[in-house]
C-alpha positions in Angstrom: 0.0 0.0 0.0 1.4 3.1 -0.8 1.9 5.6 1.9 0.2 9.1 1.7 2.5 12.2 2.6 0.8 15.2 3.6 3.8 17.4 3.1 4.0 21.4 3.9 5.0 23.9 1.0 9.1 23.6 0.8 9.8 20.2 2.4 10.9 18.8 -1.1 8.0 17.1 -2.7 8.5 18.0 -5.7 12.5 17.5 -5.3 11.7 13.8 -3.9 9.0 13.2 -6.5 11.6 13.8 -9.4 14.5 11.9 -7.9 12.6 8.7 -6.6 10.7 6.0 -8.8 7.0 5.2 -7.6 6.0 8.4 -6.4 2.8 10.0 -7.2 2.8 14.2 -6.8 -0.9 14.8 -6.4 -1.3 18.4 -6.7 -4.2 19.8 -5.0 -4.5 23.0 -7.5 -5.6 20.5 -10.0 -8.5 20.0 -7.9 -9.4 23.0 -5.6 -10.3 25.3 -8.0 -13.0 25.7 -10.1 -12.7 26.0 -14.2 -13.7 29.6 -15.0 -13.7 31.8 -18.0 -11.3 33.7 -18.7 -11.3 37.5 -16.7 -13.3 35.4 -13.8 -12.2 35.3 -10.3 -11.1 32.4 -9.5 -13.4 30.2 -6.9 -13.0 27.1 -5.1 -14.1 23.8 -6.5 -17.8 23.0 -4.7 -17.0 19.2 -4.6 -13.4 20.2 -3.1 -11.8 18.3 -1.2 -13.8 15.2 -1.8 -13.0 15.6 -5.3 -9.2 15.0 -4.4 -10.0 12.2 -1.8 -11.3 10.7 -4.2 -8.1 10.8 -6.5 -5.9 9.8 -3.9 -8.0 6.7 -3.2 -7.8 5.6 -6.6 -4.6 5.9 -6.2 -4.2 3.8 -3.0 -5.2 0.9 -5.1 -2.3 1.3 -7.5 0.6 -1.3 -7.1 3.2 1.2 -9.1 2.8 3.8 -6.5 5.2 3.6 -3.5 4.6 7.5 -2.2 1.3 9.7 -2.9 2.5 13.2 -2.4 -0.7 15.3 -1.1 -1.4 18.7 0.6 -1.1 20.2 4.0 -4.1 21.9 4.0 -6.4 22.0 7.0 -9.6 20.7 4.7 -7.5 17.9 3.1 -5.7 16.7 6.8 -9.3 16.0 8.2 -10.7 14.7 5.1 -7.7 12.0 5.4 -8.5 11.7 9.3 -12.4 10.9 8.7 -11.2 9.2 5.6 -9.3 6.2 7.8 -6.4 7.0 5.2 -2.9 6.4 7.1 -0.6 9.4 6.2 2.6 10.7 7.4 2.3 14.6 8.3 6.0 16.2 7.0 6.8 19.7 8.2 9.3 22.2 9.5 9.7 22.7 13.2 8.4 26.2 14.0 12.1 27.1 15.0 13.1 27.1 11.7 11.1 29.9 9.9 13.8 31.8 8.6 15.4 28.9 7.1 11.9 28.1 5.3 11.3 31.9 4.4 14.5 31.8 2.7 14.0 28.4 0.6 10.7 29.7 -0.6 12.8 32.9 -1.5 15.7 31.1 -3.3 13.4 28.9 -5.4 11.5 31.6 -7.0 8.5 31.3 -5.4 6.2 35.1 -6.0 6.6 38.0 -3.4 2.9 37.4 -2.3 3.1 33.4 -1.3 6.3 34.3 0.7 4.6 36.8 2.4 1.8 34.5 2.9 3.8 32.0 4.4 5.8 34.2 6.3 2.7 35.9 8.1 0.9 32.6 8.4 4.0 29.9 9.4 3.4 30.1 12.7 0.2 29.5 12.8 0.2 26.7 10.1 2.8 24.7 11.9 1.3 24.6 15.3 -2.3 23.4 13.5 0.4 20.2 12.1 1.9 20.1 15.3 -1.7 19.9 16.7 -3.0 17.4 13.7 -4.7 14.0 15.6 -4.4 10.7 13.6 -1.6 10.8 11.3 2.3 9.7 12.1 4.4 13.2 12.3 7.5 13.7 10.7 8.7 17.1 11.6 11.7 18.4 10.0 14.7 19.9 11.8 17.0 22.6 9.6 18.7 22.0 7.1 16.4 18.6 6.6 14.3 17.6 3.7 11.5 15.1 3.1 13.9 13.1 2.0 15.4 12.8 4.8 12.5 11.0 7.2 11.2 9.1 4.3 14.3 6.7 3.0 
């Protein structure tokens, strides 16, 4: 059975999913949001995050997949929870902000999502701290997913 990871944004999912065979990167934009026209504001998907459950127990059934990479967000955790879908919860320890601030910063990412994060870290990672019924897998610095997964 292949074992979910709910990772948080800059553990190296997308590092991990492009280095290692068998893993599945199951990006939650392809789901969240609804299709609009163009010039519309974008608006969340009504059948989200059921529609993305969904995906990710298809994929549970697939003997090819060794890892399903899946989001940290609240709605998705709990939805996994009351799901009964094992998953491993990967994050940064809230010590290490800077060091995540900066990685978002180094790879590009847009002014507004590190702002984002760096408002909201905090906050996020004492919610994954707080997660119930998943294993935890919190990242010290300099660590990747990588790292508490092989």
């Amino acid at each position: 059975m292949p074992l979910v990871v709910s990772g948080f944004p800059g553990v190296g999912k997308t590092h991990f999913s492009s280095t290692t065979a068998g893993v599945n990167d199951s990006d939650s934009s392809n789901f969240g949001w609804a299709k609009t026209a163009p010039g519309e504001a974008k608006r969340r998907d009504p059948e989200w995050p059921n529609n993305y459950i969904a995906h990710i127990k298809r994929l549970l059934g697939r003997a090819e997949v060794t890892y399903i990479m899946v989001s940290s967000h609240q709605e998705v955790r709990d939805a996994l929870v009351a799901e009964g879908i094992h998953f491993a919860l990967v994050y940064p320890s809230a010590d290490i902000k800077a060091e995540y601030i900066q990685r978002y910063k180094d790879w590009g990412n847009s002014p507004g999502f590190v702002k984002l994060l760096d408002i909201n870290y905090e906050d996020w990672v004492a919610g994954l701290e707080a997660q119930p019924g998943c294993e935890h897998r919190p990242l010290k610095t300099g660590q990747y997913l990588s790292d508490v997964l092989t």
